[in-house]
N, C-alpha and C positions, 0 to 999 in steps of 0.2 A: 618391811624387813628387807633386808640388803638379799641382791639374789645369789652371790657366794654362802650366806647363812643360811639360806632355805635351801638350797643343793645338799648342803651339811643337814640340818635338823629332819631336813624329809630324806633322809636316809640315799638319795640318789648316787652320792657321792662320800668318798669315805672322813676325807679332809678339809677343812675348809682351805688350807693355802691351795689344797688341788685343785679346786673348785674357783678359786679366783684367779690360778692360773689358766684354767680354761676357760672362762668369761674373760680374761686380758686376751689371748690369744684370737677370741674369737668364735670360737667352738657353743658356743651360747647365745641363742636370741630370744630378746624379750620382748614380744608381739612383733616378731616380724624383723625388729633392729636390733643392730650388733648395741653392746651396752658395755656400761662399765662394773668391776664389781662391787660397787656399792650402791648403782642400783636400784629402785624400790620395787619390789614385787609385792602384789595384792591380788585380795580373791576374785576369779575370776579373768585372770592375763591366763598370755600363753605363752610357754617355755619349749622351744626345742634346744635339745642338748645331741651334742654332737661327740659319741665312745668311738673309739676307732674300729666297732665290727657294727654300729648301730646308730643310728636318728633316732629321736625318740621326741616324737611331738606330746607334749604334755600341757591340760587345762591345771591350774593352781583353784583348790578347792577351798586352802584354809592358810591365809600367811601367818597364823597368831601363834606367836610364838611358844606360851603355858600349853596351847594345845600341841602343838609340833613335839614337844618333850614329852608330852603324856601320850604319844600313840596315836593320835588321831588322824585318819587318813587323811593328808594334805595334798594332793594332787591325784588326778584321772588319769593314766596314759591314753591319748586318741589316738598317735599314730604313729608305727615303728615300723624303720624302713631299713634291713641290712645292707651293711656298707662294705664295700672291698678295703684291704687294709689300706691300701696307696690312695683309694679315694679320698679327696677332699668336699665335706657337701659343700660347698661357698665357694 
């Protein structure tokens, strides 16, 4: 699954154009690297995402899509670090 659609479908994020403007920008790594937003994310990667008051280190539990729309918990949060607004993590 593209990691703009799983921002979207696991609820992280409200939009998907939001969500692959922040993966263009930069604001999103998947395992470690900046990416693009298309992406593939699968179970068992790791996603930080970068709001502008928070990091949020995140495990990917479930990329399948029929479960992402029915509810089922798709990602663990491991680690949330607040951020000052001017901060940039990268």
């Amino acid at each position: 699954m593209r990691v703009d659609r799983f921002l979207k479908l696991s609820r992280l994020v409200k939009r998907r154009a939001v969500a692959a403007e922040m993966v263009a920008v930069g604001a999103v790594r998947l395992n470690g690297r900046t990416v693009k937003p298309a992406a593939d994310v699968a179970a068992g990667d790791t996603l930080e995402v970068a709001f502008p008051r928070r990091l949020l280190g995140i495990l990917v539990l479930s990329a399948d899509e029929t479960a992402l729309k029915r509810g089922v918990p798709s990602y663990r949060i491991e680690d949330e670090k607040p951020l000052c607004p001017d901060e940039r993590p990268w």
